[in-house]
C-alpha positions as CSV (number, residue, x, y, z in Angstrom):
1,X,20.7,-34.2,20.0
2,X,21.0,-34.9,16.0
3,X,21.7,-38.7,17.3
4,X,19.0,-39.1,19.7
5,X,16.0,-37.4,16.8
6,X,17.9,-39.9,14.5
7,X,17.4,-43.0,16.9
8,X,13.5,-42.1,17.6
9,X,12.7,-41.2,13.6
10,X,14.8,-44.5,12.5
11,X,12.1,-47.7,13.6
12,X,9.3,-45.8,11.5
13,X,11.0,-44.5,8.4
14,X,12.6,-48.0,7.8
15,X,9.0,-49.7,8.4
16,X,7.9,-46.7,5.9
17,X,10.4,-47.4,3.0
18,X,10.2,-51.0,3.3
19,X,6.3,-50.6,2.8
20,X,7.5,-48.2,-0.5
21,X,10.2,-50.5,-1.7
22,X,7.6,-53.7,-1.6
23,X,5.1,-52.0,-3.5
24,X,7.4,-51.7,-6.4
25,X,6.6,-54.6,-9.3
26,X,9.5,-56.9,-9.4
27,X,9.0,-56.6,-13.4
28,X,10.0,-53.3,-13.8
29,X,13.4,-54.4,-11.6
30,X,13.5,-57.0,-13.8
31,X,13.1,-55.5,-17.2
32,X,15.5,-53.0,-15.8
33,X,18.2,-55.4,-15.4
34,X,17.5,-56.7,-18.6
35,X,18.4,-53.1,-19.9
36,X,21.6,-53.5,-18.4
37,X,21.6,-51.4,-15.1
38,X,22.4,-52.6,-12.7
39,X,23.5,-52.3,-8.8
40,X,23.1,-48.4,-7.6
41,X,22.7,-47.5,-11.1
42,X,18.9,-49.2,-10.6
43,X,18.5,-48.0,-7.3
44,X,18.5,-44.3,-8.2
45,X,17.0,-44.5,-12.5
46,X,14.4,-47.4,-11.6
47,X,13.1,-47.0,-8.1
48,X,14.2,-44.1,-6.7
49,X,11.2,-42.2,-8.8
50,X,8.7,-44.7,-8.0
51,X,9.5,-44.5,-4.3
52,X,10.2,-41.0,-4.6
53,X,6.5,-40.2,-2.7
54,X,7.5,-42.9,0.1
55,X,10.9,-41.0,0.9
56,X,9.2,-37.5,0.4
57,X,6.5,-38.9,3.6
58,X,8.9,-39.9,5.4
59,X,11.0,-36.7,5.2
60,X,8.1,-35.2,6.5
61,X,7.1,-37.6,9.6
62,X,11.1,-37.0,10.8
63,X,11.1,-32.9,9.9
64,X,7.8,-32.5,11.9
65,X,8.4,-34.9,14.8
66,X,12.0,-33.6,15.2
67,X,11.1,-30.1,14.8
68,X,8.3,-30.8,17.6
69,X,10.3,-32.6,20.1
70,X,10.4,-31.4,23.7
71,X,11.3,-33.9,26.1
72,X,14.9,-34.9,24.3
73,X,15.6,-31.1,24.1
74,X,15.1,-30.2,27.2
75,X,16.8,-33.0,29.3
76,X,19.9,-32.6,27.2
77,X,20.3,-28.9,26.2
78,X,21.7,-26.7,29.6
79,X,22.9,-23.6,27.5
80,X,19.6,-21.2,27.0
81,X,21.2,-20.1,23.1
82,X,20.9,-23.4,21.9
83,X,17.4,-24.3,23.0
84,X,15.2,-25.9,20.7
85,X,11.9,-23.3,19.6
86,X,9.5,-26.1,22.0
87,X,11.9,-25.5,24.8
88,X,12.6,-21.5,23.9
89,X,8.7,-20.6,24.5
90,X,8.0,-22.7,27.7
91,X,10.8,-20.8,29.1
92,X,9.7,-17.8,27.5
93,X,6.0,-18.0,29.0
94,X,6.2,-16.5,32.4
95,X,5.5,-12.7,32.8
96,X,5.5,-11.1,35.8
97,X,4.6,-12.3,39.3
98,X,4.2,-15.7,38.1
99,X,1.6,-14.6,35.3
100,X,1.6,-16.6,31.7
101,X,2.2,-14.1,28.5
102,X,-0.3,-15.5,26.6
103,X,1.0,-12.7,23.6
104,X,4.8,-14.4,23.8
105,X,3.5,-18.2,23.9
106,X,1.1,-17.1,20.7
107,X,3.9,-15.3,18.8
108,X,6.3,-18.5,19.8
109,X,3.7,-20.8,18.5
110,X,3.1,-19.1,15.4
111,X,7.0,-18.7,14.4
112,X,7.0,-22.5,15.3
113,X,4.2,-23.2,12.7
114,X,5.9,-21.7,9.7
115,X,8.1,-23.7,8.6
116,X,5.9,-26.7,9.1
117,X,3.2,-25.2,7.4
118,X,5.9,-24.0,4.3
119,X,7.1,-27.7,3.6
120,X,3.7,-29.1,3.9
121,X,2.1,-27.0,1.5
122,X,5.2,-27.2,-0.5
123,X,5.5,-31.0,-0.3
124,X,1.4,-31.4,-0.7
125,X,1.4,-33.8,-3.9
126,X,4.2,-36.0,-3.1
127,X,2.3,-36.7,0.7
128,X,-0.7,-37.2,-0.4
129,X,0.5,-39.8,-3.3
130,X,2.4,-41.6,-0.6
131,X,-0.4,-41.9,1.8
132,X,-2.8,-43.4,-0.5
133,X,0.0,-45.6,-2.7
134,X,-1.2,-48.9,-1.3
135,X,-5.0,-48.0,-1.0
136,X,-5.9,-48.4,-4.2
137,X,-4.9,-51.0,-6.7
């Protein structure tokens, strides 16, 4: 399953951090090299901070749309302790006699939103710089 999220998340989050990765000036590479570092040594001092919003956006796009992700969990999960939280309340729903439990599918949603709602908030500043990063020159 950790395979198949990777495969869909992949296409975007390279398109993402190439967009990041452009957007830093060639100077400061340059002047950087100048410095002496070179290699991984640059990857991680020079532009890792200034893409640091970029990768922090990304982390976020793959974190939600994995953590939302029915179909994938569904199709390939058969054993009902390792079901995904998406797949865990539609199973949960039905009550008796065919009847939805609205009060389990609301409770189910809720524990869903959590952590979703804990990284964004926590996250805030660094997806909100990498949003706008080309926008404004």
């Amino acid at each position: 399953l950790v395979l198949i999220y990777v495969t869909l998340q992949l296409p975007f989050s390279v398109f993402m951090m190439r967009n990041a990765f452009d957007a830093v000036p060639k100077e400061i590479e340059e002047a950087a090299r100048v410095d002496g570092i070179k290699g991984f040594r640059s990857l991680i001092y020079v532009s890792g901070p200034l893409v640091l919003p970029g990768i922090v956006s990304v982390g976020i796009f793959a974190f939600l749309n994995a953590w939302n992700e029915f179909l994938a969990a569904l199709v390939f999960l058969t054993d009902q302790d390792r079901y995904t939280l998406p797949v865990l309340v539609t199973a949960v729903r039905s009550g008796h006699y065919g009847s939805v439990d609205w009060g389990a599918v609301q409770a189910g949603v809720t524990v869903m939103m959590i952590p979703c709602l804990i990284l964004f908030v926590t996250l805030q500043r660094f997806y909100i710089r990498g949003l706008t990063a080309g926008a404004v020159k």
